[in-house]
N, C-alpha and C positions, 0 to 999 in steps of 0.2 A: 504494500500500500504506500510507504513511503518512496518508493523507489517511482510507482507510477504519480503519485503528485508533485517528486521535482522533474521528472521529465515533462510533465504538463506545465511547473511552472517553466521553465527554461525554456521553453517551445513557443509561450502563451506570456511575456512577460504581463500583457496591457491588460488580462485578467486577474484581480486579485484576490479571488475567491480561490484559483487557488493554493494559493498562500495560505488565507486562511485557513483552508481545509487542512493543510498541511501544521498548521499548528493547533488546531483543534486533534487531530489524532496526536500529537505529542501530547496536549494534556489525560487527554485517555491515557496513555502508555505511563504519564507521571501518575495517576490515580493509580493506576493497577500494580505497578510496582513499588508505591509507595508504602514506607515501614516492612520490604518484606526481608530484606538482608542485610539490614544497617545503612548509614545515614549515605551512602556512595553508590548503594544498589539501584536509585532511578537514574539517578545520571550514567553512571557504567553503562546499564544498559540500552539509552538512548546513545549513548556515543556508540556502542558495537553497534545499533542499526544505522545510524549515520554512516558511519564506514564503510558499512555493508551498501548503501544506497551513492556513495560519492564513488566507491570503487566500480560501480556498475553505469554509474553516469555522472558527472561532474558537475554537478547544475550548482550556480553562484549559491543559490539562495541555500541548499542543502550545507556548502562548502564552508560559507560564514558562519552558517548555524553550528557545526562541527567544532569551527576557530572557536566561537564561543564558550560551547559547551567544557571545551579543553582546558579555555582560559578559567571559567567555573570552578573547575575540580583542581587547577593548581593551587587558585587562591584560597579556596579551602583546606588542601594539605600545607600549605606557606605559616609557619605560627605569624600572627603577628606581633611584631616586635617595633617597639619606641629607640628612635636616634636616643643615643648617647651622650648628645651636647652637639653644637656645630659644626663639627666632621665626624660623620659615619662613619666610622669604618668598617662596620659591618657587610660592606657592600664587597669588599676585598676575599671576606671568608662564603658569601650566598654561594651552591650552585645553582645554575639557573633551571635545573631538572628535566625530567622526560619533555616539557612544551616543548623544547626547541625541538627535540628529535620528532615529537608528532607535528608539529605544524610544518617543517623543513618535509617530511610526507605527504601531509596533505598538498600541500604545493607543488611537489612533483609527481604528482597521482594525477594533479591536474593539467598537467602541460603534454 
């Protein structure tokens, strides 16, 4: 289902139904798997069918939503942490984690 409504949106941009529809079945998909495996289990699993839908057709709208979702689940494993005083240095010891290796993917999945 996701896979046929970003080929319909990619095809069809000047419609935005749908789009919509496309994010109407993600909220289904966040209801149904919400609480069912810990606090990472809807998102995980909206990012595997993303994948599944941007490896089989690259459509923008899917693509961003992916970057997003990525961006999502970093920020949430990232603790948040308060500067130090006026120079950080904390910026020196961060690694910057699996995003780059998935988004540096996503972008070459799509060329």
């Amino acid at each position: 289902m996701l896979i046929t409504l970003s080929v319909l949106e990619s095809l069809r941009p000047d419609r935005p139904e749908f789009r919509a529809e496309r994010e109407q079945f993600e909220r289904w998909l966040r209801e149904a798997y919400r609480g069912s495996r810990g606090p990472f289990a809807e998102r995980g699993r909206l990012i595997d069918l993303y994948e599944e839908a941007v490896k089989r057709w690259p459509s923008p709208g899917a693509m961003q939503r992916l970057e997003n979702l990525y961006r999502e689940r970093e920020a949430l494993k990232r603790p948040q942490t308060r500067s130090q005083g006026p120079l950080d240095l904390s910026i020196f010891t961060r690694r910057p984690g699996f995003i780059v290796y998935e988004l540096a993917r996503l972008y070459l999945r799509a060329r």
